[in-house]
N, C-alpha and C positions, 0 to 999 in steps of 0.2 A: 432035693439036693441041687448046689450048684452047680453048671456044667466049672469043669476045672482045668480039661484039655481041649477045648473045642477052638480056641484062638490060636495054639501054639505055629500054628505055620501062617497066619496071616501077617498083615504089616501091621507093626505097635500103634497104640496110639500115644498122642506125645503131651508133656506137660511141661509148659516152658516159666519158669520162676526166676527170684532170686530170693536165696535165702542165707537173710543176712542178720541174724539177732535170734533170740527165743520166743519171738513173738506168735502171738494167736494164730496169724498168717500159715506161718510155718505148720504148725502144728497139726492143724487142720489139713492142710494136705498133706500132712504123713498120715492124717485119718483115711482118706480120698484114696490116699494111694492103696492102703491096705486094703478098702473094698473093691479096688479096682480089680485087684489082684485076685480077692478071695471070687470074682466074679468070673473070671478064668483070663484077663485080659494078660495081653502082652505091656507094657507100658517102658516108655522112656520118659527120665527125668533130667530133662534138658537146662544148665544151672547158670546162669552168670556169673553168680556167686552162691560161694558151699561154705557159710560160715553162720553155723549154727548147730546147738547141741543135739535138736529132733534129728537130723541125719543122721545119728545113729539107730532112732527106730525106722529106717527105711527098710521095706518090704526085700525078702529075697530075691522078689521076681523081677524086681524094677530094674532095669538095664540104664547107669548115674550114667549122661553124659556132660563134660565141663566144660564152658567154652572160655577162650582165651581174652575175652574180650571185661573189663571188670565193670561196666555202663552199658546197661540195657538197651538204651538206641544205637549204643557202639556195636553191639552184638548182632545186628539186622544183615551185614555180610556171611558170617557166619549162621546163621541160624536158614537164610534162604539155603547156604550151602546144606545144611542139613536135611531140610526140607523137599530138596531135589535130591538128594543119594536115597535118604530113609523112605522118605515117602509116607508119612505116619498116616494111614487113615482120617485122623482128626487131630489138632493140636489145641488142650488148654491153657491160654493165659491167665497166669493170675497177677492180680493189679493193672494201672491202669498203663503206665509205660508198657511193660508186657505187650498186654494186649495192642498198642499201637506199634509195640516195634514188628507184632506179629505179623499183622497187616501190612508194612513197609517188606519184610523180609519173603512173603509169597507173592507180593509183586514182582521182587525180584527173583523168585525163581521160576515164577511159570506154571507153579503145579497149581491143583487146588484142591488143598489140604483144606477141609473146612474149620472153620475159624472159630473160638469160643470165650468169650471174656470174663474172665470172675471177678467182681467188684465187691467190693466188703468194707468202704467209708461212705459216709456222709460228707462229699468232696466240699458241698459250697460253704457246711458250715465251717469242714478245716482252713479253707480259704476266706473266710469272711474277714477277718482280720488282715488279708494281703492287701499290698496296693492294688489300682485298678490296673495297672500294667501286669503284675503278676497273676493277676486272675484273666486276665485278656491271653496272653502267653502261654495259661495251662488250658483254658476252655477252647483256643484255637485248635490246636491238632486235634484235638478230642470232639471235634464240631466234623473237621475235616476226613478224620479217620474209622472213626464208629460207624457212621455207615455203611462202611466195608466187610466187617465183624458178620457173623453168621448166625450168633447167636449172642447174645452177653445175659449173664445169670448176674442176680444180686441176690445177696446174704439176705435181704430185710424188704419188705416193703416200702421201706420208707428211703431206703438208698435207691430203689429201682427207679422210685418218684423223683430223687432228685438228681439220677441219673438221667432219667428221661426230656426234665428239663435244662439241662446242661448241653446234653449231646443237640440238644432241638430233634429227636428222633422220637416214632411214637412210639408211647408206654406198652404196647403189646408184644414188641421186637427185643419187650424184656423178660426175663421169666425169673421168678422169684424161689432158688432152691435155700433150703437151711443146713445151716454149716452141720458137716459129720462128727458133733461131740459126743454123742455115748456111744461110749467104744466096751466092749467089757475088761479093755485094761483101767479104763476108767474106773472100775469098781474094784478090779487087785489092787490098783496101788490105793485107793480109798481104803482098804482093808489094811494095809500096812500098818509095820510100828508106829506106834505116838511118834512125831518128828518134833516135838517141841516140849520142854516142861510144863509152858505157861499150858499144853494140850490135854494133860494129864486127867484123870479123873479126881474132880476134888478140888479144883483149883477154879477161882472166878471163870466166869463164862469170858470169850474171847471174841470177840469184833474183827471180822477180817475182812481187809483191801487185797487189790492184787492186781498189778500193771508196770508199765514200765514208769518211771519216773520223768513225768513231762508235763505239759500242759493240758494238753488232750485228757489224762485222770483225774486233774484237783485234788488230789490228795492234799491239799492244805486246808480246802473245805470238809473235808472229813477226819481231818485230824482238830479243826478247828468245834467239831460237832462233836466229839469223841469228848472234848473238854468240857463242854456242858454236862454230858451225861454220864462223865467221873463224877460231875459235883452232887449229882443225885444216885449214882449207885456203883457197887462194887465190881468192877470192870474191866478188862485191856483191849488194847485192839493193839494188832501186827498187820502190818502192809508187806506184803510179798513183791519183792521185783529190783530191777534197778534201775540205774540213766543217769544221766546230768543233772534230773534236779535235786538230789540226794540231799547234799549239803544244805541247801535252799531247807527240806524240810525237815532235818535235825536239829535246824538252826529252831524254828518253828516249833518242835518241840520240846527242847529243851526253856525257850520264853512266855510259855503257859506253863510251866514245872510237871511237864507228862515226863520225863525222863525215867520214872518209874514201872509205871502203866504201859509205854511205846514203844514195839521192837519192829526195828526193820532188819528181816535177818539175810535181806536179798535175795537174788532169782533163785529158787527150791525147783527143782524139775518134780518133786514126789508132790504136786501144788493140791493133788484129791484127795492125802493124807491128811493135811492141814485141812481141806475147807470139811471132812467128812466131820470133824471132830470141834469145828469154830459153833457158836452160839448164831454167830450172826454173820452174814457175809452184805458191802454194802458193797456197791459201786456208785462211782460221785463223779464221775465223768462229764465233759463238757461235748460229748460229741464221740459218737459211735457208729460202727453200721449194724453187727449183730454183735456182743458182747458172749463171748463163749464162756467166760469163766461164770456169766450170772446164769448160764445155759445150764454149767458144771454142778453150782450149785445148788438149781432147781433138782437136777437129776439125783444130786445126793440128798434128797429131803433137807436142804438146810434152810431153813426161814432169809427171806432177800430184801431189800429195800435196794432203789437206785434213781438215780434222777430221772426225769422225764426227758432225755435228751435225745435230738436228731443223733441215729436213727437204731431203734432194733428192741429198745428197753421195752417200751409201752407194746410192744407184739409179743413179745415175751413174758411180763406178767400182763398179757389182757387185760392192757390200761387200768389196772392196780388191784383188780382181782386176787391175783395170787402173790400179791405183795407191794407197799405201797409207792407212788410214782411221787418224788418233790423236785420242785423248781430245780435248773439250774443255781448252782454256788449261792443257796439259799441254808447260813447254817442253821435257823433256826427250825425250818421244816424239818432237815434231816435229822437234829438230833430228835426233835419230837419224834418222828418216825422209826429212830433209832430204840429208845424208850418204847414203844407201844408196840413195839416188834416181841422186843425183849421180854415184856410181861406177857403178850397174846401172843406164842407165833400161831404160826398155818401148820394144819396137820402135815407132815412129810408124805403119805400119801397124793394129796393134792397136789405138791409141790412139782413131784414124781410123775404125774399124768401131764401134766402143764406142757412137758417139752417134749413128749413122745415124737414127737415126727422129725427130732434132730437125733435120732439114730442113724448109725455110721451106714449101715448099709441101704436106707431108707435114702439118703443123700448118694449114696453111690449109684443106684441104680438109675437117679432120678438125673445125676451128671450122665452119666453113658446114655440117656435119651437126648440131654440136650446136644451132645457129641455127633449124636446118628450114631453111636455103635451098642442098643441097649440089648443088655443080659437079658438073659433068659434061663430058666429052673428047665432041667432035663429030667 
């Protein structure tokens, strides 16, 4: 049994964010928080911004603090304030601002709350495309600042790597935890109503994307691939999400004539209903750190295919073992892979063992060591 009263008179520990969208980010620490909780902790959720639908599954125990400040390096006055009255045992930042304003903000108060960074991109390839001034300007504080950090955790492997050379800090002073996606709400709401017609029994097998609508997804490479593999069999794919590139890829679908075959029915919070009951789930992505939804849907036995992209795919099917790895915005790989999916998957079984070590509570215990405050079974 977990202990569940054993923290209640100590000082909380703190989690300092912004959560600003429906994004994976989010999410994930409304998973984090709920094992924090179930682990007996006290926890504060220290917010810059509180504009996002997951807050409403925030845990009972979690004590919401708001701060008035709506930019994250604007909030370092504030948050030292906090940091000197609360006194959190330990504060987690997540992202990379966060985590630097963290470090700015217990300078300024004096205590020493120890310090903990959670990173989850692959920063250089999202910056590859910046000028060199822009990449100068974000690598500076982060050169200057990270070595003040106590601990910093990466989602992936392959973000810690290129964390490690960003920050110029060694690769040891990283620790690599996996994001908390199997949750067992993960499996109630995968159990839920069909959320879709095209989901029904009986009806073509369905192709599913799922991300916000950007650059960073390509979802034009996969809607692009999608059309090769209508002209060879009976088929749809739905993209889940929304953003600014919306139009950009309606436009896109309707000049290949997929108007038929293509639904974007936008951001679905029920997202394990849909992917429990899709044929196929792809991610086409230019650049990751751990991809949760392809986490989601190893977890729900759904057969996966995704690009080979910096950072988190190729750890997650064991460089193409448990499903196949193609080029970035490569469409003809993908749809081939799309095809050979579709006729051979992988047992669900398989699929299912693949991600075992990205359970909720498997990551929570594993955060509260790198915190210094680790649970323990009574």
């Amino acid at each position: 049994m977990l202990r569940q009263d054993s923290s209640r008179h100590q000082r909380p520990i703190a989690v300092f964010a912004s959560f600003s969208g429906a994004g994976g980010v989010e999410r994930m620490l409304i998973n984090l928080l709920h094992g924090f909780v179930a682990l007996g902790e006290r926890v504060d959720l220290v917010l810059v911004r509180a504009e996002s639908p997951h807050l409403a599954q925030l845990p009972a125990g979690v004590e919401r603090r708001d701060l008035r400040a709506r930019q994250t390096l604007l909030a370092v006055p504030e948050l030292a304030h906090y940091l000197r009255t609360r006194r959190p045992r330990a504060l987690l930042a997540a992202k990379d601002r966060a985590g630097r304003a963290a470090v700015l903000a217990r300078a300024l108060s004096g205590v020493d709350t120890r310090l903990v960074l959670r990173l989850g991109t692959n920063l250089s390839t999202a910056m590859a495309e910046r000028r060199a001034i822009e990449r100068w300007l974000r690598y500076g504080p982060i050169r200057r600042l990270y070595p003040a950090l106590d601990r910093i955790v990466a989602v992936s492997e392959g973000v810690a790597d290129d964390t490690a050379r960003i920050a110029r800090i060694p690769r040891t002073r990283i620790q690599v935890i996996r994001n908390p996606v199997i949750t067992p709400s993960l499996y109630e709401a995968a159990a839920g109503p069909c959320p879709h017609p095209w989901l029904a029994p009986g009806q073509p097998p369905v192709i599913l994307g799922a991300g916000r609508f950007q650059r960073q997804k390509d979802f034009p490479t996969l809607i692009r691939a999608f059309a090769r593999v209508r002209a060879n069999r009976d088929c749809r794919l739905m993209i889940l999400g929304e953003g600014g590139g919306r139009a950009g890829l309606e436009t896109l679908i309707t000049e290949l004539g997929l108007s038929a075959d293509v639904a974007l029915p936008g951001f679905q919070p029920q997202l394990p209903a849909y992917l429990a009951r899709a044929a196929l789930f792809v991610l086409s992505s230019a650049w990751e750190g751990s991809p949760n939804v392809l986490t989601e849907a190893l977890a729900l036995g759904v057969p996966s295919i995704s690009t080979d992209c910096p950072s988190g795919p190729s750890e997650i099917l064991a460089d193409g073992r448990h499903g196949p790895l193609v080029p970035v915005g490569d469409v003809a790989a993908l749809a081939a892979a799309m095809l050979e999916t579709l006729d051979q998957p992988r047992p669900a079984s398989e699929l299912r063992a693949a991600v075992a070590e990205y359970e909720w509570m498997h990551s929570a215990r594993s955060y509260l060591e790198a915190l210094g405050v680790a649970a323990t079974p009574v």
